[in-house]
N, C-alpha and C positions, 0 to 999 in steps of 0.2 A: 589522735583517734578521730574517727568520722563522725560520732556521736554521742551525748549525753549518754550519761546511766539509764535513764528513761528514754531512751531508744530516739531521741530529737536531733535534727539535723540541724536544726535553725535557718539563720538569714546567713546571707553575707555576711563576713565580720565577723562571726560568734566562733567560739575556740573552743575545744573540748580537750583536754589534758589526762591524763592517764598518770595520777601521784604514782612513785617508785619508793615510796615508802608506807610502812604502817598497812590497810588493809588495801593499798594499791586500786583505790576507788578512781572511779573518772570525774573531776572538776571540770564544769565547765564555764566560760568568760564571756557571757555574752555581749553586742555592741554596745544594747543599750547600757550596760555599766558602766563603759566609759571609763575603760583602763581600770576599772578599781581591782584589787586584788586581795582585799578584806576575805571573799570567799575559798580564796585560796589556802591565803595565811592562816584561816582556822582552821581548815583541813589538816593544814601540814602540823598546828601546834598541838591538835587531837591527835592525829596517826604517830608524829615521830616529833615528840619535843626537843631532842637536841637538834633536827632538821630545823626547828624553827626559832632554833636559838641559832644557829648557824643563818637561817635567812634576816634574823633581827640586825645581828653581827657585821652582815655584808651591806645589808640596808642601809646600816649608818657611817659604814665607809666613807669617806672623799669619795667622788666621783674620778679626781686622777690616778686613785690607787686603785690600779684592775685586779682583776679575780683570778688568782692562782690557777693552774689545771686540776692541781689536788683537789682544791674548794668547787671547781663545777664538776668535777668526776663525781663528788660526796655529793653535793646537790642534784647532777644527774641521775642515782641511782646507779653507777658505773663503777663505784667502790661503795662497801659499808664496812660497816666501823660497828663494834659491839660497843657496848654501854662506857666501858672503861675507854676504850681507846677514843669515843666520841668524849669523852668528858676531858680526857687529856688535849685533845685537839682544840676544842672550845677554852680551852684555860690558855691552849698558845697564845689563839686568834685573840684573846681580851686583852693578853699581858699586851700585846704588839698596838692594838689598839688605843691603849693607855699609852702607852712609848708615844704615837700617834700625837695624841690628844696633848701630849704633854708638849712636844715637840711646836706643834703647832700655837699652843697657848706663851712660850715662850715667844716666838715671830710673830705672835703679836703684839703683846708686849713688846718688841724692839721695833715693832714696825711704827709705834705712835712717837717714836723719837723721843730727844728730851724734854724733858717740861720747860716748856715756855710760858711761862706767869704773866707777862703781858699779851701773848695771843690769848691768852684762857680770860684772860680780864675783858678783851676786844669782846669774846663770843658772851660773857655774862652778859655785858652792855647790851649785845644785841640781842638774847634771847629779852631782855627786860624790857624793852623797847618792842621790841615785833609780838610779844605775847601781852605788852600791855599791861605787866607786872609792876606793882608799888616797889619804890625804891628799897623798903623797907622789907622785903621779901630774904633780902640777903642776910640780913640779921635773924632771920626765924631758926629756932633751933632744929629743926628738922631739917628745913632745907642744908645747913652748913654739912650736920649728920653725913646726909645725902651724900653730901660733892667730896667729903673726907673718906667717905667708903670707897667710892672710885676713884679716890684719886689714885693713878699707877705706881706713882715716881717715888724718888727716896727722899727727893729732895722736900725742902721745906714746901709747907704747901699754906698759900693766904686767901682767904675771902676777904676782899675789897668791904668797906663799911657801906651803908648806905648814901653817905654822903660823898664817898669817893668815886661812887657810882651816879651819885648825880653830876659829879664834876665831868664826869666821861661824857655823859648825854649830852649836856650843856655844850662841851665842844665839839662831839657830834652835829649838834646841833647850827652852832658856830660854820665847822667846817661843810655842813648841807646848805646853808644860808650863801658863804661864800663861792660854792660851788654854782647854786643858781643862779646868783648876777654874774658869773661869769659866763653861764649860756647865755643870757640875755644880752649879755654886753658884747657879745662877737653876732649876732642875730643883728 
């Protein structure tokens, strides 16, 4: 549409929409919003709430999973659906979603590979050292808590003592020490 509800052409840039649902009012987008769509989406969740459970739906898609024809025919206003048949269709789009979700939480899960106990020990050293944490940090019962909740694997899982973690440092240590007389000694 050429213009606002209140008869406004605007600037450059500013959009005026004609919703195809509910009281088929004119939304309009102007520049200075800067993309936001907030004005939109509450149009659409007053006029047609399974339209904006349909936009919530799409919203949180993957980006590499595109939009059906069915779903912007429904979105365009170029098919409707009564109340049953929009409630059945939103029950596909969720089940598929979950599938989704599910799908994707597994490949993650197999994307972190198997648990390797000495990289995971390498990265405590180093968070303890670059965050400037007491050795003693390791033994706190919350933080173990913590690393036990995440941890992914089936496998056995160990938090290093505080002392086995200064032995790390120490050759960290050791191996930074040996590292810089060897720049120095080719210099």
């Amino acid at each position: 549409v050429d213009m606002s509800e209140k008869g406004i052409i605007g600037e450059q840039g500013d959009a005026h929409w004609k919703c195809h649902h509910g009281s088929k009012r004119v939304v309009s987008v102007w520049k200075s919003m800067k993309s936001c769509v907030t004005g939109l989406a509450n149009n659409l969740e007053k006029a047609s709430p399974h339209m904006y459970q349909l936009y919530l739906l799409l919203k949180e898609r993957p980006s590499d999973q595109p939009i059906t024809q069915e779903e912007l025919d429904l979105a365009s206003g170029k098919v409707s659906l009564d109340v049953t048949e929009a409630g059945t269709f939103l029950k596909k789009l969720r089940s598929q979603r979950g599938n989704i979700r599910s799908a994707f939480a597994w490949q993650e899960v197999n994307a972190l590979g198997e648990w390797d106990q000495a990289k995971f020990e390498k990265l405590l050293v180093s968070w303890i050292v670059a965050c400037d944490q007491p050795f003693s940090a390791v033994d706190d019962s919350e933080f173990r808590e913590l690393l036990q909740y995440t941890h992914h694997s089936a496998l056995p899982f160990q938090i290093p003592s505080r002392n086995v973690v200064r032995r790390y440092v120490m050759k960290l240590s050791e191996e930074g020490i040996a590292t810089t007389k060897q720049l120095f000694s080719v210099c």
